[in-house]
C-alpha positions as CSV (number, residue, x, y, z in Angstrom):
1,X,43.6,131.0,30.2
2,X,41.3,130.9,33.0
3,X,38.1,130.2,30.7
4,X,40.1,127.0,28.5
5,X,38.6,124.5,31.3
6,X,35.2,126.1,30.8
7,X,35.6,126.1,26.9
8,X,36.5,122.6,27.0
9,X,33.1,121.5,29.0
10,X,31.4,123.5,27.0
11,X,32.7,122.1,23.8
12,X,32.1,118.6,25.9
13,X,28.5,119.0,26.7
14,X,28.0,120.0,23.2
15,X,29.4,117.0,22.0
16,X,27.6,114.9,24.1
17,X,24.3,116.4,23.3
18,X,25.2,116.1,19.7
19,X,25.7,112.7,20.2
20,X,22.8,112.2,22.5
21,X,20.8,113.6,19.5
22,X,22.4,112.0,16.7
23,X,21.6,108.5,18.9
24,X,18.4,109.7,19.4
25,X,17.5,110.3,15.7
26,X,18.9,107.2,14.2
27,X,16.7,105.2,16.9
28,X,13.8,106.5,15.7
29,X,14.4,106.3,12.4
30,X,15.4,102.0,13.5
31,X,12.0,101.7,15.1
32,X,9.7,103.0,11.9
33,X,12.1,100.9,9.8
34,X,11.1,97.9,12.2
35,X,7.5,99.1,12.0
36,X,7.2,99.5,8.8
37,X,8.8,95.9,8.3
38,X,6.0,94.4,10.3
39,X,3.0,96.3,9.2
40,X,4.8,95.0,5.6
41,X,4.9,91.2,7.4
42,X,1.4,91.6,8.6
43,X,-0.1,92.8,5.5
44,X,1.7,90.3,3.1
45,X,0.4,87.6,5.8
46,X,-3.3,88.7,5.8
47,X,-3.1,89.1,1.7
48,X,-1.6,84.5,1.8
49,X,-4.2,84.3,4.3
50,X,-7.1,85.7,2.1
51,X,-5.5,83.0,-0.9
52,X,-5.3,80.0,0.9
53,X,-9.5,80.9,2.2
54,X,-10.2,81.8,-1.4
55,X,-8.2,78.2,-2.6
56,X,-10.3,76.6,0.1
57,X,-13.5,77.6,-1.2
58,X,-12.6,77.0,-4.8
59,X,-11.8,73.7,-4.0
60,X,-14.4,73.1,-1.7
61,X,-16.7,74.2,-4.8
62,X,-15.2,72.0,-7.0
63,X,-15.7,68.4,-4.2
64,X,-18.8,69.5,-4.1
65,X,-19.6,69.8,-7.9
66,X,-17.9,66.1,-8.1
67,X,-20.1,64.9,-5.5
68,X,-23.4,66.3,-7.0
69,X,-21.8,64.9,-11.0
70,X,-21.4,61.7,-9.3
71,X,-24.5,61.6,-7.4
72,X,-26.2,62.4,-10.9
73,X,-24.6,59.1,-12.4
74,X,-25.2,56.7,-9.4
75,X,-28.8,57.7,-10.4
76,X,-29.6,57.5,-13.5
77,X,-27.5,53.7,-12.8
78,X,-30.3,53.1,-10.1
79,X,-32.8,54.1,-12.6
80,X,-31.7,52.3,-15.5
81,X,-31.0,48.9,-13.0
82,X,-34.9,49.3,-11.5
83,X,-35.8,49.6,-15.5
84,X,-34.3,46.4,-16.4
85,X,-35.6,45.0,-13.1
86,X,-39.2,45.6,-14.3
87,X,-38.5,44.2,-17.5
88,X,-37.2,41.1,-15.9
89,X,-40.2,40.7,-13.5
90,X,-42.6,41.6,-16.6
91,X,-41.4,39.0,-18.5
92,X,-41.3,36.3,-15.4
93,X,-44.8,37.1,-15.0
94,X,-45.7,36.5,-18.2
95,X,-43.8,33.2,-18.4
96,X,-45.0,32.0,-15.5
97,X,-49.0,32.3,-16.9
98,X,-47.6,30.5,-19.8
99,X,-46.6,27.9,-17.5
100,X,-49.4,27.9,-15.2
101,X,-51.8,27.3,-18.6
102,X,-49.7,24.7,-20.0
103,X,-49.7,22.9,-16.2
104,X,-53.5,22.7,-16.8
105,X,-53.6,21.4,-20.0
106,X,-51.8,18.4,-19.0
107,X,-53.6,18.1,-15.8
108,X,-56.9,18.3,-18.0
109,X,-55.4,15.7,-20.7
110,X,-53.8,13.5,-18.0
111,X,-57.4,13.5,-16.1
112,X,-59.1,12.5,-19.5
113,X,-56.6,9.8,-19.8
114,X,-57.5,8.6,-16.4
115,X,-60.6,8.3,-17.3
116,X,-60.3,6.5,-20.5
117,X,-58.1,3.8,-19.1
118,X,-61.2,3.5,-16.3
119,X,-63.4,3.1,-18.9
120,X,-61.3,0.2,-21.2
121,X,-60.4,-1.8,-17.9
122,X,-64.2,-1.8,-17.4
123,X,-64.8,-3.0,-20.9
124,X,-62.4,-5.6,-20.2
125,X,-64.1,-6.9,-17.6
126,X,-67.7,-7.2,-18.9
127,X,-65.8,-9.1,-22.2
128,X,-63.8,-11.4,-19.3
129,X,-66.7,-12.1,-17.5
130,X,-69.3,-12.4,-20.7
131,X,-66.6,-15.1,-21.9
132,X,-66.3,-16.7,-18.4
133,X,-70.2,-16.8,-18.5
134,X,-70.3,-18.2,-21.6
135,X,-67.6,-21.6,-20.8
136,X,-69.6,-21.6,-17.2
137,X,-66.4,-20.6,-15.6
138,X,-65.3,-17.8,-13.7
139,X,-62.3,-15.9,-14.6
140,X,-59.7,-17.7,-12.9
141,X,-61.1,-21.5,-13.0
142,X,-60.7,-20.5,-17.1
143,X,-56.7,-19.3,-16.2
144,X,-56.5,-21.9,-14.1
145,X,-57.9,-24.3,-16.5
146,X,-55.8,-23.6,-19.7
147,X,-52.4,-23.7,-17.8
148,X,-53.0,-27.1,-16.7
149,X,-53.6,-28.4,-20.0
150,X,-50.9,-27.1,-21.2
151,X,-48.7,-28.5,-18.9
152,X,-49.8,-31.6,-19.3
153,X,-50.1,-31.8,-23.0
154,X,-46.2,-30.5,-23.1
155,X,-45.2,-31.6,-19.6
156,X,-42.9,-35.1,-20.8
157,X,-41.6,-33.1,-23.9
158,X,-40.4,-30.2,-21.5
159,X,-38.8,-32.3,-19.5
160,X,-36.9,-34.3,-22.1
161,X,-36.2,-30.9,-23.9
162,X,-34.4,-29.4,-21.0
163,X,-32.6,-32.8,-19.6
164,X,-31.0,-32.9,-23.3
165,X,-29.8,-29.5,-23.3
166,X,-28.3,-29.8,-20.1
167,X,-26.6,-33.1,-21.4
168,X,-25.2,-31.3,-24.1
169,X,-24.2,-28.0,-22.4
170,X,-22.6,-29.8,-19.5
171,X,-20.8,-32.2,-22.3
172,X,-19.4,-29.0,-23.9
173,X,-18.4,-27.7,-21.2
174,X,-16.5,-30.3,-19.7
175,X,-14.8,-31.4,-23.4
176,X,-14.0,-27.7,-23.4
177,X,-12.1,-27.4,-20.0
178,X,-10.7,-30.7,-20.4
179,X,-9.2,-29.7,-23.7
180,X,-7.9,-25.8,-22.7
181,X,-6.5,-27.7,-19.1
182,X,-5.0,-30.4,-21.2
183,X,-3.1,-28.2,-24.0
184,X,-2.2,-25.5,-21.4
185,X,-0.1,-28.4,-19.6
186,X,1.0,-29.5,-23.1
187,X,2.5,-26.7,-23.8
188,X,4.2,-25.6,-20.6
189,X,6.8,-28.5,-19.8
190,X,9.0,-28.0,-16.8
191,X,11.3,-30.5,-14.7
192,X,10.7,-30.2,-11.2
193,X,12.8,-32.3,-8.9
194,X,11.3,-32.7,-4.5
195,X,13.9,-30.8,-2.7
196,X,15.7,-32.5,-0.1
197,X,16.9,-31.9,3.0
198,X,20.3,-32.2,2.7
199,X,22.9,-30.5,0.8
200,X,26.6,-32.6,-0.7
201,X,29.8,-29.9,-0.6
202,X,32.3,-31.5,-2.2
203,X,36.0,-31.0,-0.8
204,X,39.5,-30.3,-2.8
205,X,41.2,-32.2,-0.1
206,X,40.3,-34.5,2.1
207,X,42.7,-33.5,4.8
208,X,40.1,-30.5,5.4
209,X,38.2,-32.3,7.3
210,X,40.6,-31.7,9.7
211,X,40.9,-27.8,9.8
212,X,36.8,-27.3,9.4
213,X,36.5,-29.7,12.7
214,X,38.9,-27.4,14.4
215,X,40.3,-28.4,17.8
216,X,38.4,-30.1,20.1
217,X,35.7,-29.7,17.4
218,X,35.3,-25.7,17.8
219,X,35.3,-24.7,13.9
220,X,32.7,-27.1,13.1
221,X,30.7,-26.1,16.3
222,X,30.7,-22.5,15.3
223,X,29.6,-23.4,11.8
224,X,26.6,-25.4,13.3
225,X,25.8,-22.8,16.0
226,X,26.1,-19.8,12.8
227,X,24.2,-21.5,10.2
228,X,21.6,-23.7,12.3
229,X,22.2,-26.5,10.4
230,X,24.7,-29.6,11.6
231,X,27.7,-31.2,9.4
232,X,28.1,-34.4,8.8
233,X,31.8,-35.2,8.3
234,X,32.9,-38.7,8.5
235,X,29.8,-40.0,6.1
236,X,31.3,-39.7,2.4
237,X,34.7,-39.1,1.1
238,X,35.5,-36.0,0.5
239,X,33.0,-34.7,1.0
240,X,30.4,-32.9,3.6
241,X,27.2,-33.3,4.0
242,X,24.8,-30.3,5.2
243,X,21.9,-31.3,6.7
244,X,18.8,-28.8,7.7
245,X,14.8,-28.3,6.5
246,X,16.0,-24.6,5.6
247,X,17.0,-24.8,2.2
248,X,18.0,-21.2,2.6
249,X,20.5,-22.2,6.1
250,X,21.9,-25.1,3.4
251,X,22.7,-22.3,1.0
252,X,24.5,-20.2,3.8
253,X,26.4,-23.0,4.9
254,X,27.4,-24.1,1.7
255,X,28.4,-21.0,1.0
256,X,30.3,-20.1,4.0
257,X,32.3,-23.1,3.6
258,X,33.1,-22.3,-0.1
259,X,34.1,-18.8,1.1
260,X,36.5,-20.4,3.7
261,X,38.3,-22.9,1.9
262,X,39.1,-20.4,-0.2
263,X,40.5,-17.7,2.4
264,X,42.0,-20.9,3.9
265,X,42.1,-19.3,7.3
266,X,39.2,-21.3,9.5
267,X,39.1,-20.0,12.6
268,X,35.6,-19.1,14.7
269,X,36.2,-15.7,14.5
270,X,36.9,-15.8,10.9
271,X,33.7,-18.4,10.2
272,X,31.2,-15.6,11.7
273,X,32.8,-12.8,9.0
274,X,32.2,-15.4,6.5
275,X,28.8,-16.5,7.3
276,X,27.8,-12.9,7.2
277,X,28.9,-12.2,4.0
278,X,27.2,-15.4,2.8
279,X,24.1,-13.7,4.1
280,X,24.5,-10.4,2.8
281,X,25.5,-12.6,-0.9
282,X,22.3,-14.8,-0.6
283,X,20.4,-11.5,-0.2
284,X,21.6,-10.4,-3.6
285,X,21.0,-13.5,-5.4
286,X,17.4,-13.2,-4.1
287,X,17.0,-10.4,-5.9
288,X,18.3,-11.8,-8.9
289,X,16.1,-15.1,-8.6
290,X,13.1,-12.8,-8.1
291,X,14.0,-10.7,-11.6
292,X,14.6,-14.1,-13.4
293,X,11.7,-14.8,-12.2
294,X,9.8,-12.2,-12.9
295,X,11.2,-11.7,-16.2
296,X,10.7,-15.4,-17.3
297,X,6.4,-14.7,-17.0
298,X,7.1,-10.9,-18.6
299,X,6.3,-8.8,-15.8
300,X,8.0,-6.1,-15.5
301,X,6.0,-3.7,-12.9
302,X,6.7,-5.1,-9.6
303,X,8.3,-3.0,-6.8
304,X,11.9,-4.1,-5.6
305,X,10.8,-5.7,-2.3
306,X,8.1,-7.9,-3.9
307,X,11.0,-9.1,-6.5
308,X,12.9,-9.5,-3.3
309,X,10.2,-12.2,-1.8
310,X,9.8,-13.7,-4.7
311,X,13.7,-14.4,-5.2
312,X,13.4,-15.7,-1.8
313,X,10.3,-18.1,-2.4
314,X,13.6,-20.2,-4.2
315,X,14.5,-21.2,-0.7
316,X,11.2,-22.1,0.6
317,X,9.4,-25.7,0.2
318,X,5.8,-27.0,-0.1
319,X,5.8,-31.0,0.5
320,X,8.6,-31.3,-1.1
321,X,8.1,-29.0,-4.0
322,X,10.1,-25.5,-4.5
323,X,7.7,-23.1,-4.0
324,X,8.8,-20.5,-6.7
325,X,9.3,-23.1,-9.5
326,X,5.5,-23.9,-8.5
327,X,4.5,-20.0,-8.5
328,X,6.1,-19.7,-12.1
329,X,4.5,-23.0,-13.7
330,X,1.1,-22.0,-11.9
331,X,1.6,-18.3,-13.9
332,X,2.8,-20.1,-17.0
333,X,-0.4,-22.3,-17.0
334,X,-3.1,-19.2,-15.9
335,X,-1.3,-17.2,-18.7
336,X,-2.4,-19.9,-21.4
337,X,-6.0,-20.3,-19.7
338,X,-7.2,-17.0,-19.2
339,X,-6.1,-16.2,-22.9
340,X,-8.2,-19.6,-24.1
341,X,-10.8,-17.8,-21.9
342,X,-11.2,-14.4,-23.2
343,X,-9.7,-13.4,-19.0
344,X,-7.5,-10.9,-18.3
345,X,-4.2,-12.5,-19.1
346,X,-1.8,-10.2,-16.9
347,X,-4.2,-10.5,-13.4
348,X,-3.8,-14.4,-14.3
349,X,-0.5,-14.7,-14.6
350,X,0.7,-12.0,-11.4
351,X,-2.2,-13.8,-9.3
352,X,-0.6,-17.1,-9.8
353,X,3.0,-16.0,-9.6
354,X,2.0,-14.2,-6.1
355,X,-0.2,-16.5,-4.8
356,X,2.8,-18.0,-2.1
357,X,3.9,-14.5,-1.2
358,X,3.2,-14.9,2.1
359,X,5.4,-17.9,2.3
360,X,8.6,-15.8,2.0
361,X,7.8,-14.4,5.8
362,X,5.4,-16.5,7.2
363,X,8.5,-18.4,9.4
364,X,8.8,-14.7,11.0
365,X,5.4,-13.4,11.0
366,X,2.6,-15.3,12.5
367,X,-1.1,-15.8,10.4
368,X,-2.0,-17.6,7.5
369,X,0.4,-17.6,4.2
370,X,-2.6,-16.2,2.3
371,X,-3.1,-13.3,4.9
372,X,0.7,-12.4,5.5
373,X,0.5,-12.1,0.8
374,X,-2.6,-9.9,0.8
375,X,-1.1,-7.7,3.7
376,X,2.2,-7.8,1.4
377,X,0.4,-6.8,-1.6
378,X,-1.6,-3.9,-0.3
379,X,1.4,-2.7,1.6
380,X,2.9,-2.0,-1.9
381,X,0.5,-1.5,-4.0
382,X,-0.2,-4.2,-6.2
383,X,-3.8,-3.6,-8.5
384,X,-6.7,-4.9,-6.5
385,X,-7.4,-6.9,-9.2
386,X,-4.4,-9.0,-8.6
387,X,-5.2,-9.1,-4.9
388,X,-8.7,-10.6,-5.9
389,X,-7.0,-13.4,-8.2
390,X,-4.5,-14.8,-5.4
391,X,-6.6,-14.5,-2.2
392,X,-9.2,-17.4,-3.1
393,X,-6.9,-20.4,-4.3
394,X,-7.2,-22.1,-0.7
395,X,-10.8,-20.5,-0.5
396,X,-10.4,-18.6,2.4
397,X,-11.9,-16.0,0.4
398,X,-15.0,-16.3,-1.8
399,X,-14.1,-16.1,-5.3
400,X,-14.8,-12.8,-6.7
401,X,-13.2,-12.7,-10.1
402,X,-12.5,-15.2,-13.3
403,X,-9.1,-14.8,-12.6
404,X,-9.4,-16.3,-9.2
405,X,-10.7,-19.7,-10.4
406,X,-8.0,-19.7,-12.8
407,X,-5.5,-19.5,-9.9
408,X,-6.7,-21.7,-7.9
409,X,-7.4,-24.3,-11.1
410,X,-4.1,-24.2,-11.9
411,X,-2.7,-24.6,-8.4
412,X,-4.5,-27.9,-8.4
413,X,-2.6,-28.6,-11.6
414,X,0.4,-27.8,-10.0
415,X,0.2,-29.5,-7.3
416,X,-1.5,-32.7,-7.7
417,X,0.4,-34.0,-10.6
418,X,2.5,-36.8,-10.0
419,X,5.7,-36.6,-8.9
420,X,4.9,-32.8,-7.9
421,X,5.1,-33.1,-3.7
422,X,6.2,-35.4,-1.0
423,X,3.6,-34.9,1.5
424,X,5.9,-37.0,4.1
425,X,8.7,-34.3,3.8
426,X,6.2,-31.7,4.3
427,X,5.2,-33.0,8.0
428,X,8.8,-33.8,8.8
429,X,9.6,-30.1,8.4
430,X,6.4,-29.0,9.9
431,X,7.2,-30.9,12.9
432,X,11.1,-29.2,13.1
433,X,9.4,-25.8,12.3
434,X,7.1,-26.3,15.9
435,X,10.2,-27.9,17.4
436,X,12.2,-24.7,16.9
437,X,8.8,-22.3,17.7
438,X,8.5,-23.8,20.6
439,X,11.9,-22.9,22.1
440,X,11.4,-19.7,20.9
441,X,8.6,-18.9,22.8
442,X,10.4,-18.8,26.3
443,X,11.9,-15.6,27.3
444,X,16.0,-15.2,27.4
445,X,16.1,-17.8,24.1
446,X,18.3,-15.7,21.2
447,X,17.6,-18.8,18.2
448,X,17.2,-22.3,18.0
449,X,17.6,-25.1,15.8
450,X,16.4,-28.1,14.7
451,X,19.2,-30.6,13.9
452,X,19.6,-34.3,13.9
453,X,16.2,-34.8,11.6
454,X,14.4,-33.4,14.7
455,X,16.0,-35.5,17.3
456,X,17.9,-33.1,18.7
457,X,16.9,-29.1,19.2
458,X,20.0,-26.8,20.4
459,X,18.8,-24.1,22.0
460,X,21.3,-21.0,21.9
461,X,20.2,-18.1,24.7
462,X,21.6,-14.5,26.3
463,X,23.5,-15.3,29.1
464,X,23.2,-12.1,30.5
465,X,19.4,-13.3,31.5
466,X,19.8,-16.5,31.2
467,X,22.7,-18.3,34.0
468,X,24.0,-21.9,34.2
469,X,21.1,-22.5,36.8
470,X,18.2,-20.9,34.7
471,X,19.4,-23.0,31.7
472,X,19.1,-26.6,33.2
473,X,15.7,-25.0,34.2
474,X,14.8,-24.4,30.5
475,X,16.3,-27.5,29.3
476,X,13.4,-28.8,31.6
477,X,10.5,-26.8,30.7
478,X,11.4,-26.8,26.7
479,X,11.0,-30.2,26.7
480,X,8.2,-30.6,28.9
481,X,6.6,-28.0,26.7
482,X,7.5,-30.6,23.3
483,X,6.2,-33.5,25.1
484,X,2.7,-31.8,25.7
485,X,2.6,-30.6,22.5
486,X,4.0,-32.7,19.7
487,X,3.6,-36.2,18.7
488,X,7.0,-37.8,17.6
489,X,8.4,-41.2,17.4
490,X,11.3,-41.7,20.0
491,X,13.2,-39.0,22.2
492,X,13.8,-35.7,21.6
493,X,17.0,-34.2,22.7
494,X,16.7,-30.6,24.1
495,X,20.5,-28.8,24.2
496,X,20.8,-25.4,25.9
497,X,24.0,-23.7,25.3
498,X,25.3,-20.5,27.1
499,X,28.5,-19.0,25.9
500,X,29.4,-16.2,27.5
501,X,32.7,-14.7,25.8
502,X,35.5,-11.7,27.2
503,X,36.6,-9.5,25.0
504,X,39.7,-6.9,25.8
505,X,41.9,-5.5,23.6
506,X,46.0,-4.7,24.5
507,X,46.8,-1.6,23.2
């Protein structure tokens, strides 16, 4: 019992040995597995190694061989290119001895020609001066000598030759132009009536007289002040009369007054709605006018704003005479020359129907009629051609083209015919055009018009620069400016009117 203890640590330690060893052996054997497993690493490493240097040279190798095949063909490229070089440069040489010889062969033959004409002018000579020798005459006594005889022996039959032919040619062509002129006018036959300056608006009623002179004369106070023209009420039965120099201001007028008779509501405010319709309705009508116009001579390529002017040429005068029937009978008349004259037809007739262009604006714009139309025509692009045509017909350009004598010939026609212009009318409204200008000029003036046949100019300013002081002040100086500048029988009366208006609304 007393060695169990003992037994037991024996039996202990022998265990623990046991263990110690079996530990011990499966250790080792863990660390030459682990060996083994890296030497196996190691070696498999150095074997991918010794590929990837053996792929490395292959490839290498195989660069290098492309390089060298490639090198190869670059030169046998350079080689065959310096082969055809040579060939090229042979053959230049050779051409350029063929040229070299051919250079002196005509050098030689133009030297020998040289020389022969040296030697025939020589001959000449001797036989010139043998012959002068042999009349006693030098060479140019015997020149001299023969013209003069000639001349003399032919001189009166010369003379008489050429005075008849220029007889007869200037007999042709004056029979000729009379007789193209004369059947061009033949054939075109239009009525033209002067345009005055008054307009007749005949009334339904006579009792609205009444309602257009509005109390204390306001209606008929706006409608002059609106339209820039004055009414005349009392003067016919029935009837108004609508007196301005603006044809186109009569038309407004006229027009607002139709337009109000037939709302039947004339008030001021109601007159301005109305005169601004009339305006925006005459601008239409222009457009219209200018088609009609344009249609009537066939033309058919005008932009819209030159049918525009030309609509609005129907409301412009010339002494008298409307200014677009005179444009349209001018282009009627150039059509039928230019064709008798082997001319370009078309230019004619858009030369003569745009000749006035300029008109249309020329109350807005300042320079001449014939400027303010060529700066019209260029700005749209009308054909040079036509430009040419219409620029000369008051020669304030040289005429350049056929077509430009016909338009200025026919605007003769046009003009000078009886019956055709009033040159009194024209001065009368070229004095109430400077009456109006003149006002216009002076800073704070909004519009002015000419009324009363020029004897009276109502002059309509801002009133926020101009006040009741300033405007007797202007009263002054416009007339003082008219009286410096304008010659007119009897007194003109100069009206400045500032209406200042307040305007609130109740809501």
């Amino acid at each position: 019992m007393l060695n169990e203890p003992l037994v037991v640590v024996g039996i202990a330690i022998v265990a623990i040995a046991a263990g110690y060893f079996i530990r011990y052996t499966i250790g080792a054997r863990r660390i030459n597995s682990l060996e083994n497993k890296l030497q196996e690493d190691l070696r498999k490493a150095k074997n991918k190694a010794q590929d990837i240097v053996l792929e490395a040279k292959n490839k290498a190798v195989e660069l290098l061989d492309e390089a060298k095949e490639e090198d190869k063909e670059r030169k046998a490229s350079l080689d065959r290119l310096e082969e055809r070089f040579l060939k090229k440069d042979e053959e230049f040489g050779r051409k350029e001895d063929e040229f070299r010889k051919e250079r002196e062969r005509l050098e030689k033959q133009t030297q020998e020609l040289a020389e022969s004409a040296n030697e025939i002018e020589k001959i000449r000579e001797r036989a010139t001066e043998a012959l002068a020798e042999a009349a006693g005459l030098t060479k140019e006594e015997a020149k001299q000598k023969l013209l003069t005889e000639i001349q003399n022996e032919h001189r009166e039959e010369l003379a008489k030759t050429i005075a008849n032919l220029a007889r007869e040619r200037n007999e042709e062509v004056e029979k000729k132009s009379v007789e193209i002129i004369t059947a061009a006018m033949q054939r075109y036959s239009r009525s033209h009536v002067s345009e005055l300056t008054t307009s007749v608006f005949t009334l339904p009623s006579e009792d609205l007289k009444g309602k257009i002179i509005g109390r204390e004369g306001r209606n008929i106070r706006t409608l002059e002040r609106m339209t820039g023209t004055e009414f005349i009420i009392d003067e016919t039965p029935e009837s108004i009369i609508i007196s301005s120099f603006d044809p186109l201001r009569r038309e407004i007028a006229r027009l607002t007054l139709q337009k109000l008779i037939k709302d039947g509501r004339i008030q001021p405010a109601k007159i301005e709605e109305k005169v601004e319709e009339a305006k925006s309705e005459i601008e239409q009508r222009m457009q219209e006018i200018g088609e009609e116009a344009a249609q009537e001579i066939g033309v058919y390529d005008f932009p819209k704003e030159i049918v525009q002017l030309l609509g609005r040429l129907n409301f412009r005068t010339s002494f008298g005479q409307n200014v677009l029937t005179h444009s349209i009978e001018m282009a009627h008349l150039a059509g039928m020359i230019a064709a008798e004259l082997g001319a370009n037809v078309d230019v004619a007739k858009k030369g003569a129907l745009l000749h006035d262009i300029g008109k249309a604006i020329d109350h807005e714009v300042p320079g001449t009629h014939v400027e303010l139309g060529r700066k019209i025509l260029k700005k749209y692009g009308i054909d040079t051609a036509v430009i040419a045509a219409m620029e000369s017909h008051h020669e304030e350009y040289p005429f350049s083209t056929p077509e430009s004598f016909i338009v200025a010939a026919v605007d003769a026609l046009s003009a000078a015919r009886p019956g055709a212009r009033r040159g009194t009318l024209e001065s009368y409204v070229k004095r109430l055009e400077d009456l109006e200008r003149i006002a216009m000029e002076f800073k704070g003036v909004k519009q002015a018009y000419a009324v009363s046949a020029g004897r009276e100019l109502r002059v309509f300013v801002v009133p926020e620069q101009i006040d009741d002081f300033m405007a007797l002040q202007l009263a002054r100086d416009v007339a003082a400016k008219i009286q410096s500048e304008l010659k007119y029988p009897g007194e003109i009366k100069v009206n400045v009117i500032r209406e200042v208006r307040a305007v609130e609304y109740a809501k």
